[in-house]
C-alpha angles and dihedrals in degrees: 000000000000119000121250110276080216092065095045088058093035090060086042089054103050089044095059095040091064094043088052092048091056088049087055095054092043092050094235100163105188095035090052098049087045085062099041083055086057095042092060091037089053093047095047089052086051089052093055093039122097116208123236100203147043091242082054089049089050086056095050090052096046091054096045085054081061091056097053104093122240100271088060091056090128086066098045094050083053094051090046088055090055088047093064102043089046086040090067097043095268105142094191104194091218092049081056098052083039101061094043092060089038082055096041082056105045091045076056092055099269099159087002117233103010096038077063086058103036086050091056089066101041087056084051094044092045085058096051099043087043090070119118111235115231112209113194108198118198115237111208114206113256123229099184104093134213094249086048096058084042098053086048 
């Protein structure tokens, strides 16, 4: 199975978010304009991607929660919460109906400008949590036959 396409540009991100981070405190001024360039390249792809797995979708949220500005620090606990549950596989049904209102209020201007943005992902991240997940089980043939139990 392919990896989620979410969790590729999450871990990009964060690399060069750090590298840019390091470049801002050395006063590097092409390389950090170079990574700034790559920052907003990368956040425009995440906000185009759709994740593929719960553990995606976790991603998605935990980012949005970063775009809520300080004063909505009670959402974004809640979102980090999700994060986590979704983070190691758990699809709760009530996290689900949670982040669609959450996403219905901030594309109303719940937080302004960032809880646009932040709204962007968690639609992103509803749709990939929202799969259903397909379990194929393998079925190995029996040699144990239905006159044999009977004779037993």
């Amino acid at each position: 199975m392919p990896i989620d396409p979410v969790l590729v540009l999450a871990e990009e991100l964060r690399s060069t978010e750090v590298t840019l981070q390091t470049a801002c405190d050395g006063k590097e001024r092409e390389t950090f304009t170079q990574l700034m360039a790559k920052t907003i390249s990368l956040y425009r792809e995440l906000f185009e991607t759709v994740p593929t797995s719960a553990i995606g979708a976790g991603e998605l949220v935990r980012i949005a929660a970063r775009h809520l500005p300080i004063s909505d620090a009670t959402y974004a606990a809640q979102m980090r919460q999700i994060a986590d549950r979704l983070g190691a596989g758990a699809r709760v049904h009530t996290d689900l109906i949670w982040l669609r209102a959450m996403a219905q209020a901030l594309d109303g201007g719940l937080c302004g400008d960032d809880g646009l943005k932040a709204g962007a992902l968690l639609h992103l991240a509803i749709r990939g949590a929202a799969q259903p997940i397909l379990v194929f089980r393998a079925v190995e043939p029996c040699d144990v036959t239905f006159a044999r139990i009977a004779a037993e």
